[in-house]
C-alpha positions in Angstrom: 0.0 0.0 0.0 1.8 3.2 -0.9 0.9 6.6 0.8 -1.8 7.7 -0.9 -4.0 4.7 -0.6 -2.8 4.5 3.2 -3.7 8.2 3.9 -6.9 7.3 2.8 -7.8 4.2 4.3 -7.0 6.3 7.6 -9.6 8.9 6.5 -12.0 6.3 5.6 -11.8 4.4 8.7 -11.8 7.7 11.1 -14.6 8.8 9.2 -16.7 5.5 9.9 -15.4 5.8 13.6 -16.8 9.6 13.4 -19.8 8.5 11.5 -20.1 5.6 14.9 -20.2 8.3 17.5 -22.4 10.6 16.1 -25.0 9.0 15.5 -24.5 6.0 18.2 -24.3 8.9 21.1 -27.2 10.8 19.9 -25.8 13.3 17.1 -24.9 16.3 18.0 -27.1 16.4 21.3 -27.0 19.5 22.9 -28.8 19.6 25.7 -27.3 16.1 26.5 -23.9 17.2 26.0 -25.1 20.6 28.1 -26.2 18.4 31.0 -23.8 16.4 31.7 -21.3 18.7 31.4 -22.4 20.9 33.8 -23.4 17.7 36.0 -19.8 16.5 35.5 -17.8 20.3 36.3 -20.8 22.3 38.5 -21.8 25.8 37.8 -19.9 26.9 34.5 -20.3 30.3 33.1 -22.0 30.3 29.8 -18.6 31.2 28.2 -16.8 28.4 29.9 -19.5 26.3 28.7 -18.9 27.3 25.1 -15.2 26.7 25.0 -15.3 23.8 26.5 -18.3 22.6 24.0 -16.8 24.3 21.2 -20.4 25.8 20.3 -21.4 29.1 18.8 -22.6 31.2 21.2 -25.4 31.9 19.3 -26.4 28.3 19.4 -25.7 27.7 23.5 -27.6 30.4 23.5 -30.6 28.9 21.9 -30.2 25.6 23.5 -30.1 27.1 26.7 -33.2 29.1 26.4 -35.0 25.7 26.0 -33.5 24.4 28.6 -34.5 27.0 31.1 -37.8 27.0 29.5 -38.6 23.6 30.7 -37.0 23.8 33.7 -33.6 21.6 33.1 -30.7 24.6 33.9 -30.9 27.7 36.0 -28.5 30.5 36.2 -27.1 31.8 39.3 -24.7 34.4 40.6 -20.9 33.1 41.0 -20.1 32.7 44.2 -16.3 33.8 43.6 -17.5 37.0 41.6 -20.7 37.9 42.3 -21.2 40.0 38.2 -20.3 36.8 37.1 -23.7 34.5 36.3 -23.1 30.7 36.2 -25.3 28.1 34.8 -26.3 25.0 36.8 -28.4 22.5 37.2 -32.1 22.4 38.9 -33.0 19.7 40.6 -35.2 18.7 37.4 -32.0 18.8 35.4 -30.3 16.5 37.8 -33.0 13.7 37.2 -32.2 13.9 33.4 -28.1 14.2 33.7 -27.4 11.6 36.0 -28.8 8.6 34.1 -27.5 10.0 30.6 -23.9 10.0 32.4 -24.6 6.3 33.1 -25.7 4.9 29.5 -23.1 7.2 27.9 -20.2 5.7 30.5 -22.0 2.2 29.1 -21.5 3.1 26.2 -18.1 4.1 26.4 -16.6 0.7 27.8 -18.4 -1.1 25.1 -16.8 0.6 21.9 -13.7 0.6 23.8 -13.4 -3.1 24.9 -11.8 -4.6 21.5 -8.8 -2.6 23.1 -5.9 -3.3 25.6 -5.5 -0.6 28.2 -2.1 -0.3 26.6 -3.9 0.0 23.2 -5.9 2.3 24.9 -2.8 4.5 25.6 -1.3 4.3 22.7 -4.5 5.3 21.1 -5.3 8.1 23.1 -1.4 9.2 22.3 -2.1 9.3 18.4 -5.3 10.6 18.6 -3.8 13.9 20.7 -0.7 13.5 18.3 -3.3 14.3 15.2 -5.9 16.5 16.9 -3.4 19.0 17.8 -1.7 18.9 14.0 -5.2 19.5 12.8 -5.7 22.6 15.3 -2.4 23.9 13.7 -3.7 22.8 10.1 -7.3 24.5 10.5 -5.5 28.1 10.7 -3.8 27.5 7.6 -5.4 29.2 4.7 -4.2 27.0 2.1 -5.1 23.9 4.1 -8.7 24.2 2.3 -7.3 24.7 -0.7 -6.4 21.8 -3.7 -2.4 21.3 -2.9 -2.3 18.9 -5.9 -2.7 15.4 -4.1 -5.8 13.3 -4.4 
């Protein structure tokens, strides 16, 4: 197999594993992914929030206004900086985060138990090897442009 075809096959099979956890773990999910983050770290501001989602925070911002509209996350003054506000969640919230941790944490040790715990390693070494390339390579103008492979 020369480069090319390699490089490809690579694509291809990160794409399937993409594909997998997408739609395996609910799609994009926001207000999953909304509560149990904030069940997993406790109050967040709503820019902490986004970072640490990576949404827009024109859509947090949306998702959030549903949640509070049905009672799921409530926002609250910081208790270190009192003109800070911090979203949390109500007691109603709770009762929806705790058992999505569980199935997700299910879920987790069955896609992961073909592997070794050194396998496991070694993956989580590549994978952080090639996410942060691709943080450098997404800056890159030309990056999106035709470099003349295919």
């Amino acid at each position: 197999m020369n480069d090319i075809q390699q490089e490809h096959m690579l694509a291809a099979r990160l794409r399937a594993c993409g594909h997998f956890l997408y739609y395996q773990t609910g799609g994009k999910a926001g207000q999953r992914r909304i509560l149990v983050t904030l069940l997993r770290r406790g109050g967040l501001t709503q820019k902490e929030l986004q970072d640490e989602l990576e949404l827009s925070s024109g859509s947090l911002s949306e998702i959030l206004k549903k949640m509070e509209e049905v009672g799921l996350v409530e926002r609250k003054k910081s208790s270190d900086d009192k003109r800070q506000v911090e979203l949390a969640l109500s007691q109603e919230g709770l009762h929806h985060a705790l058992p999505m941790k569980a199935h997700y944490s299910r879920m987790l040790d069955r896609m992961f138990a073909c592997l070794s715990a050194e396998e496991k390693d070694q993956l989580g070494e590549i994978l952080e090897k090639l996410v942060s390339h691709l943080d450098v390579l997404k800056t890159e103008a030309p990056f999106n442009e035709n470099d003349g492979r295919s």
